[in-house]
N, C-alpha and C positions, 0 to 999 in steps of 0.2 A: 439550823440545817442549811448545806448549800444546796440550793436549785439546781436540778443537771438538766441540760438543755440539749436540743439536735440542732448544730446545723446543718443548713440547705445551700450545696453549695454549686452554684450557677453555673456554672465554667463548666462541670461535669456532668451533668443532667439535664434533659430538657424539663421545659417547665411545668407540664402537664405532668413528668415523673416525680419530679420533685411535688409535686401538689401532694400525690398520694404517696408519697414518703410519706409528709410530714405529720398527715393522717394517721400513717403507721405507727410512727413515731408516740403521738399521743395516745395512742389506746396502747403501744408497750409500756409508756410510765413517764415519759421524756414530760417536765413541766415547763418547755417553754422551746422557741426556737428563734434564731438568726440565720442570716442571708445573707452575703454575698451581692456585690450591686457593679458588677460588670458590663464592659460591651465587648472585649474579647476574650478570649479563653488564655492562658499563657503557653500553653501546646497545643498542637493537633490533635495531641489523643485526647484530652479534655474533650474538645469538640463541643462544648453550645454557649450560649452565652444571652440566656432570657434577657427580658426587660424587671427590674427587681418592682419595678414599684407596680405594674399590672400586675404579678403574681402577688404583692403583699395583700392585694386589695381581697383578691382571689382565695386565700390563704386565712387572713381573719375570718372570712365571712364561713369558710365551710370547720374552722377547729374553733376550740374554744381558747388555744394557747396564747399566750404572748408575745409578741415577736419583735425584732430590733434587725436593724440592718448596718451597714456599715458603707459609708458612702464617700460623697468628694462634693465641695461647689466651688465654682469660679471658674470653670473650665466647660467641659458636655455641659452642666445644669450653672443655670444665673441662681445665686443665692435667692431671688425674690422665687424662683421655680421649686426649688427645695426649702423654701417655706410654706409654698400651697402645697405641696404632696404631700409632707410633712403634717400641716394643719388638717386637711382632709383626712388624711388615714385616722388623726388622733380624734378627729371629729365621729367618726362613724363608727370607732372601736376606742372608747373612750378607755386608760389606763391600760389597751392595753399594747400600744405600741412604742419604743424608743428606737432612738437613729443616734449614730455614731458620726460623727464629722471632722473626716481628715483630711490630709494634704496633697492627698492622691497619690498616681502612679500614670508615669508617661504613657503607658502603654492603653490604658483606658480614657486618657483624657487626650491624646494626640489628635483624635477626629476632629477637634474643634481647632484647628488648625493655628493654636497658638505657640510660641515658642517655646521649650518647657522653660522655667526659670529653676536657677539653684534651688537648694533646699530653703536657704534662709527666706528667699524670698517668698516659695510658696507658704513656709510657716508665718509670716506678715500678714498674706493674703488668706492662712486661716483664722488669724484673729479677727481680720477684718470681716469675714463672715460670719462667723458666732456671732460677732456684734448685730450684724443686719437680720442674721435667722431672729434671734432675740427680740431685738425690737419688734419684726415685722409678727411675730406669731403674741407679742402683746399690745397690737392693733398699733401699732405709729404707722403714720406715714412718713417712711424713709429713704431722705437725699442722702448719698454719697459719694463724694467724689474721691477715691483713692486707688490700689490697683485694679479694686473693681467698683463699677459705676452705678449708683441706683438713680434712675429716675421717678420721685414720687412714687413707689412702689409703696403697694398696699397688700393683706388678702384680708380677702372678706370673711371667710367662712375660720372661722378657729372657735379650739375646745374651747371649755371654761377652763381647764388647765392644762396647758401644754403641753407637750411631749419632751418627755427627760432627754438631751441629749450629752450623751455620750463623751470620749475622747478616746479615739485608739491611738495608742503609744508605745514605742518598741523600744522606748530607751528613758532613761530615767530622768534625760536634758527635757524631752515634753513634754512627758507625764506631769514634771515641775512646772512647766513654764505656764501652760492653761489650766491648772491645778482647779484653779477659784474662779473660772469661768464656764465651768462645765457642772451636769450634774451625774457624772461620773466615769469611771476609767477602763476600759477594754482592750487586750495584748493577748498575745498570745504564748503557747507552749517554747520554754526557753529552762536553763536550766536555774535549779530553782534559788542561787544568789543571785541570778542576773532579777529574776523576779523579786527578790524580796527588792531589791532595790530601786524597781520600777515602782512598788508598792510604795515603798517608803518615798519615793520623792513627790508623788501624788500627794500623797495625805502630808507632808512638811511643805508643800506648796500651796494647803489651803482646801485639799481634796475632800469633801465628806460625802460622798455619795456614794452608790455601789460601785463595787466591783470586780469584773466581768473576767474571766478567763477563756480562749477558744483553745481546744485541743485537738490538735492534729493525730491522726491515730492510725492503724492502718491493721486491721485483726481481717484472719483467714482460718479454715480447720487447721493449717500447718502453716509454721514461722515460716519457711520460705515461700510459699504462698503468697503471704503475708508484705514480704521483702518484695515480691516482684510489683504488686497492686501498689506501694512506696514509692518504687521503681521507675514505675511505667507512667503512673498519676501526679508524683507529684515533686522527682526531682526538678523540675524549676522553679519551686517554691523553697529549696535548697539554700537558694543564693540570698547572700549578705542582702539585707534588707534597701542597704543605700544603693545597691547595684539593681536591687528589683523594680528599684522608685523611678529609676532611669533607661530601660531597658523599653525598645519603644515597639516592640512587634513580638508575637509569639515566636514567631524564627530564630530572633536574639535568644528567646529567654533558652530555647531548645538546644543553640547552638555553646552556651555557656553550661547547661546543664550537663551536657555530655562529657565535661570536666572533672564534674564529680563522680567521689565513688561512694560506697556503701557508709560509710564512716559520717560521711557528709550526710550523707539520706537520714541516717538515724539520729543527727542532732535537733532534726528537723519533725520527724514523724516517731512517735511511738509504736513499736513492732512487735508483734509479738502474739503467738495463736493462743495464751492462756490467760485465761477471763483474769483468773488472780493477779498477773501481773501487772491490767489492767487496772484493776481494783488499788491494788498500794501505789500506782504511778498517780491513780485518780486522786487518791486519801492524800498525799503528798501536796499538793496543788491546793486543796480545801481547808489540810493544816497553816497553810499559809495566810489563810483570812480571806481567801475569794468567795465572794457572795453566791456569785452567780458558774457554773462552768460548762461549756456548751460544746458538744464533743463533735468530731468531724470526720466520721472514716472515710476516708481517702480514697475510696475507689466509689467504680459509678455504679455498682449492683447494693443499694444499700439495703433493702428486705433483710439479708442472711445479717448482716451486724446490727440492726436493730433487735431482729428476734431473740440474738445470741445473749444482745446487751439487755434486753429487756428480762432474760431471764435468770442470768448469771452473776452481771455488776451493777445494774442501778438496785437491788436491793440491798447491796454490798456497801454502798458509798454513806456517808456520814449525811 
């Protein structure tokens, strides 16, 4: 069976709302959830932008769920910091937390006032981290001197078995390249050969661990409803991923979004007011081998599409 999961997602809720989301979430049927790990929003209508790791803390202790996040280090957080929050969480909620570790995005790592580097090099500088998170969450003490520095960095406190981490991958070159260094692979809603092949270069690169689907979605009582909640929440999430990764203000992303049209919006978001369409888009994604798929409706009132979902498509889904 695949897992269907809620995300919680930061940028559009505060964090006390999302808390009781995700509450919601679990007594509708949702087995598990993910989060979001920002410091800005990418529009103003978004509008909030928690702290991910105080509410995960938050979040374990009042559900019984699972949850996983999706993050960045070398930039806002030193790899040895997202080893202790990391080990902590898995310490205190033993199996039941994993974190994703990517290459980030200008716009949430600009505060630390580094220069962005190309892609190539931030991909460098995520290998170079897996390697430190790794070591440091199997008790070394780790020097490193390369684009990022550890001195003697330790932590004290780790599970007896660490926290699975992740790889979020939106193309099938990285999916491949950390395949065999991760313990497993998270992407999102794309159409579904671009997927199978994000699949398949994971698992022909060494991949054997879960893997993760997030679904962008966007359901109202009526499709244009539906369109406008798309619309208003999350065309700047529209734009070509390599353009998102370097876009360094929400004013950017707002002032490129208003380029697109509806066409664009819907490559992006699943739309649509009827649960059943929902249902075969979902079943589609699941036929394809994903373990896990963690659904995201896209506006900031989420009560009405959980109840909806709770009562109409998660008993639907395979």
């Amino acid at each position: 069976m695949t897992l269907i999961g809620f995300h919680a997602s930061h940028e559009q809720a505060s964090p006390s709302r999302l808390l009781e989301d995700v509450r919601l979430a679990e007594a509708a049927g949702f087995g598990a959830a993910m989060c979001s790990d920002h410091i800005e929003p990418w529009s103003h209508r978004q509008g909030h932008s928690g702290f991910a790791w105080s509410w995960l803390g938050a979040a374990l202790a009042t559900t019984d769920l699972r949850f996983g996040v999706v993050t960045a280090t070398g930039f806002r957080y030193h790899p040895v910091v997202t080893a202790q929050a990391t080990a902590t969480l898995a310490s205190m909620f033993p199996q039941r937390f994993w974190f994703a570790l990517g290459s980030g995005e200008h716009c949430n790592e600009r505060m630390s006032g580094v220069a962005w580097p190309l892609k190539e090099e931030r991909q460098q500088l995520l290998g170079e981290n897996l390697d430190v998170v790794r070591r440091l969450h199997a008790g070394e003490v780790v020097d490193h001197d390369g684009a990022v520095k550890v001195d003697r960095g330790r932590v004290w406190d780790r599970p007896e078995t660490p926290p699975d981490i992740l790889l979020p991958a939106l193309t099938p070159e990285t999916a491949g390249r950390f395949a065999d260094r991760v313990d497993g692979l998270v992407t999102v809603n794309a159409p579904l050969e671009d997927l199978r092949r994000i699949l398949g270069a994971y698992r022909d690169g060494g991949g054997r661990g879960r893997t993760v689907l997030q679904v962008h979605l966007s359901w109202a009582p009526t499709r244009e409803r539906a369109r406008e909640i798309a619309r208003e929440q999350w065309a700047t999430n529209a734009l070509p991923p390599d353009l998102m990764a370097e876009l360094a203000t929400p004013e950017e992303f707002e002032a490129r979004a208003a380029e697109l049209d509806d066409g664009d919006l819907e490559g992006a978001v699943i739309v649509s007011d009827d649960p059943a369409e929902h249902v075969d888009r979902l079943c589609e994604f699941a036929e394809l081998g994903f373990d896990e798929i963690y659904l995201h409706h896209v506006g900031p009132d989420q009560r009405p599409f959980i109840d909806a979902f709770g009562d109409t498509v998660l008993p639907y889904l395979p």
